[in-house]
C-alpha positions as semicolon CSV with decimal commas, in nm:
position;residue;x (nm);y (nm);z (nm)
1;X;13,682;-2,179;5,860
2;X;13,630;-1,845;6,069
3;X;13,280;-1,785;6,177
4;X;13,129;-1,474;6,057
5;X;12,863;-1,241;6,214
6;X;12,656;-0,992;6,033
7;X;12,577;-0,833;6,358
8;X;12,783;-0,709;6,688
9;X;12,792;-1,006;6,924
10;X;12,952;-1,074;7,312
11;X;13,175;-1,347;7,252
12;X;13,168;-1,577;7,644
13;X;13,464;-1,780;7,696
14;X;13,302;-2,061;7,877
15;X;13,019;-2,224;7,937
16;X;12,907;-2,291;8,282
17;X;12,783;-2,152;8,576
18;X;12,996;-1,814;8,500
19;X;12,839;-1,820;8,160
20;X;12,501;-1,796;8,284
21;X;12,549;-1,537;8,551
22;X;12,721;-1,362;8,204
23;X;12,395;-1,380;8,034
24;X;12,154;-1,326;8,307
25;X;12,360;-0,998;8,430
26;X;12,362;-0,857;8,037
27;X;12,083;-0,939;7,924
28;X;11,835;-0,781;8,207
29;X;11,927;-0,465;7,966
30;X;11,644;-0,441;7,709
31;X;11,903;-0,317;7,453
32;X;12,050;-0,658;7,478
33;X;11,902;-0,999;7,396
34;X;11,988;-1,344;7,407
35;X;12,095;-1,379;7,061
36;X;12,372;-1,089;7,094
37;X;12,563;-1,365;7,286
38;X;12,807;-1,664;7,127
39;X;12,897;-1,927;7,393
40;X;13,272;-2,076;7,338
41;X;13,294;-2,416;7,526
42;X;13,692;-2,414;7,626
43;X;13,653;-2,764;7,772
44;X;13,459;-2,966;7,467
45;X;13,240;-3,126;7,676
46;X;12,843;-3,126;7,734
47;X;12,766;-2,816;7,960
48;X;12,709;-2,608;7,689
49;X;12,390;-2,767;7,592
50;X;12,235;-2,636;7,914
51;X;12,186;-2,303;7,673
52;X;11,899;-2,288;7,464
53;X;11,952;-2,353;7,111
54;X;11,959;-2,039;6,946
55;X;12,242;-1,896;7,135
56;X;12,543;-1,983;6,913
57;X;12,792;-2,216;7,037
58;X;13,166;-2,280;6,960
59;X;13,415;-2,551;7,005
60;X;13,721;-2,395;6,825
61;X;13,885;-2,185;7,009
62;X;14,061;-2,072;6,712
63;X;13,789;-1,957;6,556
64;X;13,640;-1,800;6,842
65;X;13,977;-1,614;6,918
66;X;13,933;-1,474;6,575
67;X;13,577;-1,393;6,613
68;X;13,703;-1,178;6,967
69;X;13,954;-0,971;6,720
70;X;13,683;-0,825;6,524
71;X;13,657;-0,521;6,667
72;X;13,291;-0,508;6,636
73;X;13,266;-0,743;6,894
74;X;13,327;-0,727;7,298
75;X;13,441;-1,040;7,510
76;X;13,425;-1,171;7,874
77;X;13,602;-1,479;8,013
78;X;13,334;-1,681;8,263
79;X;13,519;-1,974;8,353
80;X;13,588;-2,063;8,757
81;X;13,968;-2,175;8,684
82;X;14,187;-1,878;8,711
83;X;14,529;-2,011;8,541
84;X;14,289;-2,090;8,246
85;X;14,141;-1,703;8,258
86;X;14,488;-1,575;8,249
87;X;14,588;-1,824;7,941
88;X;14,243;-1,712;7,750
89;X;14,289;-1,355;7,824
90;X;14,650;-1,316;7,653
91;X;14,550;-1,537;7,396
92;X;14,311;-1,227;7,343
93;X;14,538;-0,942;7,420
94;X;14,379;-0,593;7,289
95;X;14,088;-0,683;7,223
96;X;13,745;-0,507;7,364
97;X;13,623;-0,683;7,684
98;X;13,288;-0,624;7,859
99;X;13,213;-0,582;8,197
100;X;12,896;-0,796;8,285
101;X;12,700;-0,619;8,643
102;X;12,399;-0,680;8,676
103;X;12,163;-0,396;8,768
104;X;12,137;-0,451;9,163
105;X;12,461;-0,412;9,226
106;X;12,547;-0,080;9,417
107;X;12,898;0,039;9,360
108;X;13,017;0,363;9,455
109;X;13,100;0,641;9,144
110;X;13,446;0,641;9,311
111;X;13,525;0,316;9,257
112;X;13,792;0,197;8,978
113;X;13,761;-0,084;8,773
114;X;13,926;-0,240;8,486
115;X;13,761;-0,473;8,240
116;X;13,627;-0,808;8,212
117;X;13,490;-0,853;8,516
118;X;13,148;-1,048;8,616
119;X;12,963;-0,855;8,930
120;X;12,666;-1,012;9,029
121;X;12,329;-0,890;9,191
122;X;12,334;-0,754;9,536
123;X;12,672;-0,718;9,556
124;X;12,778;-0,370;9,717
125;X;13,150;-0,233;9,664
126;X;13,206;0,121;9,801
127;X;13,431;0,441;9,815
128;X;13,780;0,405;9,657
129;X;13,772;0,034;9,578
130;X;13,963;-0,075;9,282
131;X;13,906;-0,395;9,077
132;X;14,125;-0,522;8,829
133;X;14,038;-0,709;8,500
134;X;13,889;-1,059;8,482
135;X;13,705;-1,115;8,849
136;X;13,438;-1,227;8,982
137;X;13,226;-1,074;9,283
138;X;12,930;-1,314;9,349
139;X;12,572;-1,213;9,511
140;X;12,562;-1,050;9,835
141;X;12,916;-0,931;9,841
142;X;13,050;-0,677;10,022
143;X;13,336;-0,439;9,962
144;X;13,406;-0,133;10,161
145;X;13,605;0,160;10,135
146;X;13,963;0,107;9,993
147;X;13,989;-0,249;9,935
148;X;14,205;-0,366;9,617
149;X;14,085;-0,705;9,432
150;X;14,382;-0,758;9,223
151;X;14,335;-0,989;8,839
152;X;14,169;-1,305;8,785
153;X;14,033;-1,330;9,160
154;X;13,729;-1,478;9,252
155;X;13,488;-1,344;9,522
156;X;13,248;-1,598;9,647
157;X;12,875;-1,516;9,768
158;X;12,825;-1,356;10,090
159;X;13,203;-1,270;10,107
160;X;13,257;-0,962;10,372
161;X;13,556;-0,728;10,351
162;X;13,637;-0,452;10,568
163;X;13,799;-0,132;10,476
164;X;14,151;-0,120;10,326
165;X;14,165;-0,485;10,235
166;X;14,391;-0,608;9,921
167;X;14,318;-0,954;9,759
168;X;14,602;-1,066;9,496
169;X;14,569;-1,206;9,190
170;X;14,417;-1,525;9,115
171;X;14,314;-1,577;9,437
172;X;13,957;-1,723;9,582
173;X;13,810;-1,652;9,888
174;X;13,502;-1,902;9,917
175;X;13,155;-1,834;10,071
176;X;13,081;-1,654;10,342
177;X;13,482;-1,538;10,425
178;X;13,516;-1,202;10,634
179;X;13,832;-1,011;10,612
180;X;13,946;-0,781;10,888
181;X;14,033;-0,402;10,834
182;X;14,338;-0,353;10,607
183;X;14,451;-0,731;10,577
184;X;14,722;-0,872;10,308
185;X;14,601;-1,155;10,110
186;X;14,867;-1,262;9,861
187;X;14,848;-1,358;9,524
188;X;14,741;-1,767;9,462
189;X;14,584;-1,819;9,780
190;X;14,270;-2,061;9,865
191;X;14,068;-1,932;10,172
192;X;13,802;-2,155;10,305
193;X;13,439;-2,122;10,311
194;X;13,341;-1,946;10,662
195;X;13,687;-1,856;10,750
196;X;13,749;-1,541;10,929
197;X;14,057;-1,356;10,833
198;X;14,261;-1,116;11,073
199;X;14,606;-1,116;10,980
200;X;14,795;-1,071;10,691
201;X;14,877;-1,405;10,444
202;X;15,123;-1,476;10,196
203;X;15,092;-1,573;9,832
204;X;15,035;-1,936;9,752
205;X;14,891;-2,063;10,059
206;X;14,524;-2,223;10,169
207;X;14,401;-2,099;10,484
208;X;14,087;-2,203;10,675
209;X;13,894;-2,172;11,004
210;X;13,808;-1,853;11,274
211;X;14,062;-1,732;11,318
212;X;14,188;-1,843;10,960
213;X;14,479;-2,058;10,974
214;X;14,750;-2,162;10,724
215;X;14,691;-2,550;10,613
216;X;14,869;-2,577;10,303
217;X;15,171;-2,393;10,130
C-alpha cells in the first residue's frame, strides 16, 4: 500500500551518515523542520533507528519511489555507494530533487550546479565551478576557479583543488587529497586519503601517495 502525506515532505534515500548531514544541512532553515523529512532505508538494516522516532521511516522502496513521484514532494539520494546513487536516481527519473547546503558554505554566484547534491559546512567552491547532480562536497572543502565535479562523485573533508581541475563521475577522492592546477581525474577512480595529485589519471584506477601513484587498475 502507497504511503500518503497530507503535507509536502523531502523524501532521503538512505539512512546513514549522508542522511544526517541531509538533515542537519536542511533543517538549520527555520522554514524547515524535522518532520518535513521521510528517511528510506535502501539497505533494510538497523541504521535507521539512529533517527529519532518521529521522523518517518521506510523500508519499501517501492513505496517510497512512489512517494518521490508526487510532485509535491522533493528528493535527495545520501548514500556513500555511488553505483547504488546512479541505480536510485533513474529509478527516480523526473522527479524534483533538492539540493541540501548548509548555510556556511561559500560558493561563488558564478558557479553552476545541477541537482541533488549534499554540500556541507565550510566548504568553499569559487568562480566558474560546475557541479553536476548527485555529489557530495564534505566540510572544509575547497574548490577554486574552473574546476568540473562531474555525477555521483564524492568529495571527502579537507579535500583541496586547484584551479581548472575536472573530477569524473563516480569518483572519490578521500580526505585531505590536493589536486594540482588543471589535472584529469577520470571517471571511477579511488584516490587515497593524503595523496597529492599532479598529473593527469585515467578512469577506473586507485591512486595513492605524494606524488599520487597508480596501485590498482
Amino acid at each position: 500500500m502507497t504511503f500518503k502525506t497530507n503535507k509536502s515532505k523531502i523524501i532521503v534515500f538512505g539512512c546513514g551518515s549522508q542522511a544526517k548531514y541531509v538533515i542537519d544541512n536542511l533543517s538549520t532553515n527555520k522554514s524547515i523542520s524535522i518532520n518535513d523529512f521521510i528517511i528510506v532505508d535502501l539497505e533494510i538494516n538497523k541504521k535507521s533507528n539512529k533517527y529519532q522516532t518521529r521522523i518517518d521511516k521506510f523500508f519499501n522502496l517501492d513505496d517510497a519511489l512512489d512517494l518521490a513521484k508526487d510532485n509535491r514532494n522533493s528528493s535527495i539520494i545520501a548514500h556513500g555507494n555511488n553505483n547504488l546513487k546512479e541505480e536510485i536516481a533513474k529509478k527516480l527519473n523526473g522527479v524534483n530533487f533538492v539540493n541540501a547546503f548548509h548555510p556556511n558554505v561559500s560558493m561563488s554566484s558564478s558557479v553552476s550546479i545541477n541537482s541533488g547534491n549534499i554540500i556541507n559546512s565550510g566548504a568553499i567552491i569559487l568562480p566558474n565551478a560546475k557541479i553536476g547532480s548527485h555529489c557530495i562536497i564534505h566540510s572544509g572543502c575547497v574548490i577554486e576557479h574552473d574546476c568540473i565535479i562531474r555525477d555521483f562523485s564524492n568529495i571527502a573533508p579537507g579535500v583541496v583543488m586547484a584551479g581548472g581541475v575536472e573530477v569524473g563521475e563516480k569518483t572519490y577522492l578521500y580526505t585531505g587529497v590536493k589536486v594540482g592546477p588543471g589535472v584529469k581525474i577520470g571517471n571511477n577512480c579511488v584516490i587515497g586519503a593524503g595523496s597529492v595529485v599532479l598529473k593527469n589519471l585515467p578512469s577506473g584506477v586507485r591512486a595513492y601517495g605524494v606524488p599520487a601513484k597508480v596501485i590498482e587498475n
